[in-house]
C-alpha positions in Angstrom: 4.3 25.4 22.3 4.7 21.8 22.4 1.6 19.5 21.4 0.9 16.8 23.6 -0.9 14.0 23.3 -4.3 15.9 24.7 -3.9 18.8 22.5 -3.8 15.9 19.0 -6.9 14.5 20.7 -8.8 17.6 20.8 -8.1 18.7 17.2 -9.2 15.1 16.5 -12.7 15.9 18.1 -12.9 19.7 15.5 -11.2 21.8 17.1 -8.7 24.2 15.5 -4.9 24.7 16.7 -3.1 28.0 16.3 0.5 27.7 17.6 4.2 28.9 17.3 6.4 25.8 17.5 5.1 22.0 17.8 6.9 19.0 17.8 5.2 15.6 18.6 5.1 11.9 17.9 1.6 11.5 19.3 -1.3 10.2 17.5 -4.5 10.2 17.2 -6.8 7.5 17.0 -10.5 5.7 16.5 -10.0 2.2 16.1 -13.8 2.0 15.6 -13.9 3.8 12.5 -14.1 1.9 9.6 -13.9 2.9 5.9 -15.3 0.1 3.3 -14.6 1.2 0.0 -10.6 2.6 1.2 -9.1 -0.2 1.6 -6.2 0.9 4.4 -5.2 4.3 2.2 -2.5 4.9 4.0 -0.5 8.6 3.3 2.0 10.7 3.8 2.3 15.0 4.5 5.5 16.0 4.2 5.8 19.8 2.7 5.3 24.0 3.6 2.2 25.0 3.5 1.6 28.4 2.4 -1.5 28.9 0.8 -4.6 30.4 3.3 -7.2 28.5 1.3 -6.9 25.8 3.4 -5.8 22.8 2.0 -7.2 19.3 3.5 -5.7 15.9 3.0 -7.8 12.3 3.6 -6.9 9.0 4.4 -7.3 5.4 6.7 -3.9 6.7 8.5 -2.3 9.8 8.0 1.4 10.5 8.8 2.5 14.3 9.1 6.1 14.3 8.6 8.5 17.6 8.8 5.8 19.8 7.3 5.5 23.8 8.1 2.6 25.7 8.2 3.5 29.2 7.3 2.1 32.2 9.2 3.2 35.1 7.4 0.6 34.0 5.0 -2.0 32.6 6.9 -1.9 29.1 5.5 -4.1 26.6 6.4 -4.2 23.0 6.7 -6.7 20.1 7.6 -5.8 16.3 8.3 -9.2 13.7 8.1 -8.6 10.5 8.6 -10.9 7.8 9.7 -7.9 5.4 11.6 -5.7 7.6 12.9 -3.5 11.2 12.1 0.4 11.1 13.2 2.5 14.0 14.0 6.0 12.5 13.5 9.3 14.2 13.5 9.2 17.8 12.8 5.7 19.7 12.9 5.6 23.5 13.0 2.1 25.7 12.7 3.7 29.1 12.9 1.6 32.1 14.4 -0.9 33.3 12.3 -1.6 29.4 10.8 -4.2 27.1 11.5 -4.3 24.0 11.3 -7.0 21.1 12.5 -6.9 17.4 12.8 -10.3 15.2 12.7 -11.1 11.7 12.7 -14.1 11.0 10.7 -16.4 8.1 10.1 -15.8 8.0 6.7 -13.5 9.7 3.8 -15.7 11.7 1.7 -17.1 10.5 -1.7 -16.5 6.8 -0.7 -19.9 5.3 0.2 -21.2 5.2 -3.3 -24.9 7.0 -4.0 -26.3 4.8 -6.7 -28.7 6.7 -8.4 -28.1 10.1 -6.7 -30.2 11.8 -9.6 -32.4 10.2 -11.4 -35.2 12.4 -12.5 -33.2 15.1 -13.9 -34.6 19.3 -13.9 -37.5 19.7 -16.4 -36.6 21.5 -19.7 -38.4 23.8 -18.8 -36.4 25.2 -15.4 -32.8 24.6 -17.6 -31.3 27.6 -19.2 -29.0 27.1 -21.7 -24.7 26.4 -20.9 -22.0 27.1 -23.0 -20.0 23.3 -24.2 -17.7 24.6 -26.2 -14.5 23.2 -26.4 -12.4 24.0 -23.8 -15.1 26.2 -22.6 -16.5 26.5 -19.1 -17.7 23.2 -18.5 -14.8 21.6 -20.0 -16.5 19.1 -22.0 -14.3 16.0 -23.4 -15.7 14.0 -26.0 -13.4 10.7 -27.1 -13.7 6.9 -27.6 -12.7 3.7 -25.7 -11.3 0.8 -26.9 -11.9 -1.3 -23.9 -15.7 -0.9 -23.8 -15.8 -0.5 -27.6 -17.4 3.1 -27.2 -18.0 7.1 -27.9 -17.8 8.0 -24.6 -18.1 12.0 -23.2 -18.0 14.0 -20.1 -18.6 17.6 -18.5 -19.4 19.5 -16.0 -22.3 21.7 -15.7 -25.5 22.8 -13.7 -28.1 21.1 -15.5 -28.2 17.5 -17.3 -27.7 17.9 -20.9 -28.1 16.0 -24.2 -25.8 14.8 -26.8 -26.2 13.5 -30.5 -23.8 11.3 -32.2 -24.0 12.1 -35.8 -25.6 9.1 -37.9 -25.8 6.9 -34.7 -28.2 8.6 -32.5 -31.0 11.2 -31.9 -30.6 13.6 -29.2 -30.0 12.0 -25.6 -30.0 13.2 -22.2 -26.7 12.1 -20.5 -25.7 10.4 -17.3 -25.9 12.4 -13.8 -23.3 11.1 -11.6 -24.0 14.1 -8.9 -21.8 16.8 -7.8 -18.5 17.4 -9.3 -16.8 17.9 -5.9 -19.1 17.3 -2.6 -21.5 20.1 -2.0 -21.4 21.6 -5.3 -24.3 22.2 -7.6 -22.5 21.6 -10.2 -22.6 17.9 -11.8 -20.5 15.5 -13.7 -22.3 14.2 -16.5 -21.1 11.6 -18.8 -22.3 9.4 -21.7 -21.1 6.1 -23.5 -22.9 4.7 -27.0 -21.9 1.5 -28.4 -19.2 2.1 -31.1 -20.6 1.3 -34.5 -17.6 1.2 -36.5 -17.7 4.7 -38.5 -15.6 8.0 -37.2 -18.4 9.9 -36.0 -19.1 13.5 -34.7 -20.8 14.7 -31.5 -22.7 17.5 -30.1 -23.8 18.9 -27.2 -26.9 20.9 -26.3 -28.7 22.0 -22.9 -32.2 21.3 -24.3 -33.8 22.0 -27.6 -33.7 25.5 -28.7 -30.0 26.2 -27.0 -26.9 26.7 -28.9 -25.9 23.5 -30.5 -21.9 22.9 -30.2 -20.3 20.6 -32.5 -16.9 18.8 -31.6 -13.9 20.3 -33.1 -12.9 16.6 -34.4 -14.6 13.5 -35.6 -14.0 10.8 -33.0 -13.2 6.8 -33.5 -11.8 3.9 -31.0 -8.3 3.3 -32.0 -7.7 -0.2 -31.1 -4.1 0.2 -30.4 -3.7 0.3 -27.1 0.3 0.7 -26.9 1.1 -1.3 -23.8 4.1 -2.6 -24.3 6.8 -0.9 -22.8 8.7 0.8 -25.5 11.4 3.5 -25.8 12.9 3.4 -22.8 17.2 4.0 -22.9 19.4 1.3 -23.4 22.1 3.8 -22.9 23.9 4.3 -18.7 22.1 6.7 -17.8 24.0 9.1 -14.9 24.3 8.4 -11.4 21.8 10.2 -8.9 21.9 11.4 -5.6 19.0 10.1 -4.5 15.9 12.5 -3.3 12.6 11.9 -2.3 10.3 15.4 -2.4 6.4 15.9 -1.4 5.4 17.4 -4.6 2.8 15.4 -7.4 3.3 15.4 -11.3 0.3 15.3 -13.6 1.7 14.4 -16.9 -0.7 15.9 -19.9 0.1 13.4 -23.0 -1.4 12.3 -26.3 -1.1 8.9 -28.1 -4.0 9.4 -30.3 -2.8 7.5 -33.6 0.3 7.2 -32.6 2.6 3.8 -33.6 5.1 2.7 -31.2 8.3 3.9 -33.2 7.6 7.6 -33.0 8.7 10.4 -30.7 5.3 11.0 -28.9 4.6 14.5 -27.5 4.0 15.6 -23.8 2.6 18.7 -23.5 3.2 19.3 -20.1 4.5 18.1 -16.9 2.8 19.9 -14.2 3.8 20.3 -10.9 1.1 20.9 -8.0 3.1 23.7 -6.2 5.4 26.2 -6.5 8.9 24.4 -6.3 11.8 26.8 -6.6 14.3 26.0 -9.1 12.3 22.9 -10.7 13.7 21.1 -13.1 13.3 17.9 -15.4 15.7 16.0 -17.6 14.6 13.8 -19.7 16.1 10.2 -20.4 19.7 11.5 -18.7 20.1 14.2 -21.5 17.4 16.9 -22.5 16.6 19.4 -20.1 13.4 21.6 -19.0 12.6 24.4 -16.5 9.4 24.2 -14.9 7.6 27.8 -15.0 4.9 29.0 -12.8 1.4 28.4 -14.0 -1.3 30.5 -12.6 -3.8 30.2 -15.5 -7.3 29.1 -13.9 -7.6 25.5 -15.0 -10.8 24.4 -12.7 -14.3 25.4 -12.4 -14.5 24.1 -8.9 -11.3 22.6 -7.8 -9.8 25.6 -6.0 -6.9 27.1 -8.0 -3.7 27.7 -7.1 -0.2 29.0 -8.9 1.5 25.2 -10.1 4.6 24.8 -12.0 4.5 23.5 -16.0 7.3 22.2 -18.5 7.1 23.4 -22.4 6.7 20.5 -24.4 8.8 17.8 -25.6 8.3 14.6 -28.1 10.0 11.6 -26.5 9.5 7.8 -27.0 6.6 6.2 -25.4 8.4 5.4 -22.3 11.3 7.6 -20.9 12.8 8.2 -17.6 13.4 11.8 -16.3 15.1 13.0 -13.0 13.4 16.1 -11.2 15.5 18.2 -9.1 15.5 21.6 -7.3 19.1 21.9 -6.8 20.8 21.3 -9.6 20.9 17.9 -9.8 23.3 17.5 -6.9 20.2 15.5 -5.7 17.1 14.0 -8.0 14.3 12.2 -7.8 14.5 9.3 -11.0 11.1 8.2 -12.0 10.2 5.6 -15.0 7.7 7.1 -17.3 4.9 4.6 -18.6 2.5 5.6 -21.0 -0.3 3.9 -22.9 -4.0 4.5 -24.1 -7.5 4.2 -23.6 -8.5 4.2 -27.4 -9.3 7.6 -28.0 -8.0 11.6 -28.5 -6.6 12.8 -25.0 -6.9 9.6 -23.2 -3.4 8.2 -22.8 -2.6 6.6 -18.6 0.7 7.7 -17.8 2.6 6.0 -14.9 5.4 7.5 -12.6 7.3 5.2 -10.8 10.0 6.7 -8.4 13.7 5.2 -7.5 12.1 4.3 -4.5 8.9 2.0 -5.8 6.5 5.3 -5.1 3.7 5.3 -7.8 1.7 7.7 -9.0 -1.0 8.1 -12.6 -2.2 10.3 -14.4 -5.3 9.6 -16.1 -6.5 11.7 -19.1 -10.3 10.6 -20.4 -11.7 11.4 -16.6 -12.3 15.5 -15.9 -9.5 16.6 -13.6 -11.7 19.2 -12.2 -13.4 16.1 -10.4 -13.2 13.7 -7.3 -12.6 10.3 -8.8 -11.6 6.9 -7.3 -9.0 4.6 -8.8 -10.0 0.6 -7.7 -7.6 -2.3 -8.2 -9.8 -4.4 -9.9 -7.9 -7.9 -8.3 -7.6 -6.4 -4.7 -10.5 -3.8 -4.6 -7.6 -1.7 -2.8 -9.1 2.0 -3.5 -7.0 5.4 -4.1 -8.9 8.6 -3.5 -7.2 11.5 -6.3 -4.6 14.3 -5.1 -6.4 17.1 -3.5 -4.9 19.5 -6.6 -5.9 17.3 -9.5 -8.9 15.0 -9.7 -7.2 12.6 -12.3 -3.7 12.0 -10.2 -3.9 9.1 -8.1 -1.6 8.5 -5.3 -0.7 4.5 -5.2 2.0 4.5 -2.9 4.2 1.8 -2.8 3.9 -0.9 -5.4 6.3 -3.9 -6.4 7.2 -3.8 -10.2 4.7 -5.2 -12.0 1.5 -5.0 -14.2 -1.6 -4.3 -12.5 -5.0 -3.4 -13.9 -7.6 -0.4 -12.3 -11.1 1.2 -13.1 -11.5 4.6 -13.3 -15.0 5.6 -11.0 -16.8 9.1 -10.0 -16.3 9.3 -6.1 -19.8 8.3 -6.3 -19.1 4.6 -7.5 -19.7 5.4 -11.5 -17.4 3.6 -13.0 -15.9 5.5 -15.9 -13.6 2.8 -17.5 -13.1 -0.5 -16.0 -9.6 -1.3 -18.1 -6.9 1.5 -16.7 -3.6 -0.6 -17.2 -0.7 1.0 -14.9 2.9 -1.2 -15.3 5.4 -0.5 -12.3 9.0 -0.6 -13.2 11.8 1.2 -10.6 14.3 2.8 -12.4 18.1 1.9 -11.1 20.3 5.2 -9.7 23.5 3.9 -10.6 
């Protein structure tokens, strides 16, 4: 079945398309719609969908290039946009899929609630949640060097309190609101002024609940590692060059690290099952990705990824990904630097072809966030997988400077410092 112009305007107005074989340049549009705090977030599908819980992708204008939509397992896909969605080029929702296409007012999470709780639940209607670390509401306590702070976040049902040992008393933390829309679940987060001394922190529901006591003392490290260091001086090989739809969340620590010294990387993870994935790093060391179907969210929906072993590089690197050997790649630049406190480094990926994305640790991955250029006020809305993976597109080489907000306009860190550099294929 061929879809026609008609058929894109009805799945623009809700309703659902099952079909066989489509192919179609027609698009969708509402040139009325208007989204303030997206500045023109413009994005690209390109990829198989297999997984039936249905996967949905936002943005200004949306392009839907060669993508699949599998049948035999009932995958599902949604496209909201609030300027237009383009089917461009190959489109095929085999029998069995679905697969809907909207135009909305607004992208969710981007019209900022300002105070969207501020009289948290009484004591007395809280029952007491388990913040241990790495525990269920995946708590991460740190510092920042920017706002010269302890700063903390989670995720749980009811608002918290936190004591910094020798600094403060018991506190209740910050609601921001629900961790993804709809959720009763909240993001809570706290910064204290930063008093000099390494301190520890601990977390409570109320009084009379278990208290839980970080694993590690905390402190701002002031060294923020920014210059670019590390990279090869060496020729690196030649690439084929490939461009795939697949994101990379890069899981790093600089936590008192100086700039001379092979810095680990835990993981690279990929956010789908890619066949034959590979990484080599800096033109020489090589890594498989694996399949990774350990249950990292609470409330992001989980799905099987792929994940590297771990490797100590210099700061900055370079690797090549490929699923075929290397007869083809994809070369990124690898930029790393730090926020001033344990997990909390900003890692930037920056393909052959000037295609950004970051990584930032010190926000809850399991939550929407919002990157903001803080010169332009352009906005990036996180990958759908990850909620601390930010797609910025295409950027000329260059420094540029971001602040980390909740989707619902809390800003998290104003000073997240992403340096663009393409890396040559030849």
């Amino acid at each position: 079945m061929r879809v026609l112009k008609s058929i894109i305007l009805l799945t623009a107005l809700g309703y659902q398309v099952q079909a066989q074989s489509t192919l179609s340049e027609a698009k969708a549009q509402n040139n009325e719609a208007q989204n303030m705090a997206v500045s023109n977030q413009q994005i690209e599908v390109s990829r198989t969908v297999d997984d039936p819980n249905c996967q949905t992708e936002y943005g200004n204008e949306v392009n839907v290039v060669n993508t699949v939509i599998k049948g035999s397992s009932e995958a599902c896909l949604e496209i909201k946009a609030t300027e237009y969605i383009d089917l461009d080029e190959f489109f095929d929702s085999e029998y069995g899929s679905s697969f809907d296409a909207q135009i909305v007012s607004e992208i969710p999470g981007t019209n900022p609630d300002p105070d969207p709780n501020p009289d948290p639940t009484p004591d007395t209607e809280k029952q007491c949640e388990d913040f241990s670390n790495h525990g269920p509401t995946n708590p991460h306590l740190y510092a920042n060097f920017s706002s010269n702070s302890f700063v903390g976040n989670l995720i749980s049902k009811y608002t918290p309190e936190y004591k910094i040992e020798g600094l403060t008393d018991w506190k209740l933390m910050t609601t921001a609101g629900p961790v993804i829309p709809n959720s009763d679940i909240n993001y809570q987060y706290y910064q204290e002024p930063y008093d000099g001394w390494e301190r520890n922190t601990l977390l409570r529901t109320k009084a009379g609940c278990p208290e839980y006591r970080d694993v590690r003392n905390q402190k701002v490290y002031t060294n923020t590692l920014e210059e670019w260091y590390g990279l090869p001086t060496y020729s690196m090989p030649s690439i084929n060059p490939s461009t795939k739809d697949y994101y990379i969340m890069v899981n790093s620590e600089l936590e008192g690290r100086p700039l001379w010294n092979d810095i680990p990387v835990y993981n690279l993870y990929a956010d789908r099952n890619i066949a034959n994935l590979n990484v080599r790093v800096n033109g020489r060391d090589f890594y498989g990705f694996e399949t990774y179907s350990y249950p990292l969210f609470q409330v992001r929906p989980n799905r099987d990824m792929m994940v590297t072993p771990s490797f100590s590089v210099k700061k900055d690197f370079i690797v090549d990904i490929s699923d075929d050997g290397y007869q083809t790649a994809s070369r990124y630049t690898v930029y790393r630097n730090y926020q001033g406190g344990h997990w909390s480094t900003v890692t930037t990926m920056t393909r052959h072809d000037g295609r950004v994305t970051v990584s930032a640790q010190g926000i809850n991955w399991d939550t929407d966030q919002l990157l903001v250029n803080v010169s332009t006020g352009q906005t990036y809305y996180n990958i759908q997988q990850f909620g601390n993976v930010f797609d910025l597109g295409y950027l000329p080489d260059g420094d540029y400077q971001f602040a980390a907000k909740t989707y619902h306009g809390h800003t998290i860190n104003n000073r997240v410092i992403v340096k663009v550099k393409r890396p040559a294929i030849n």
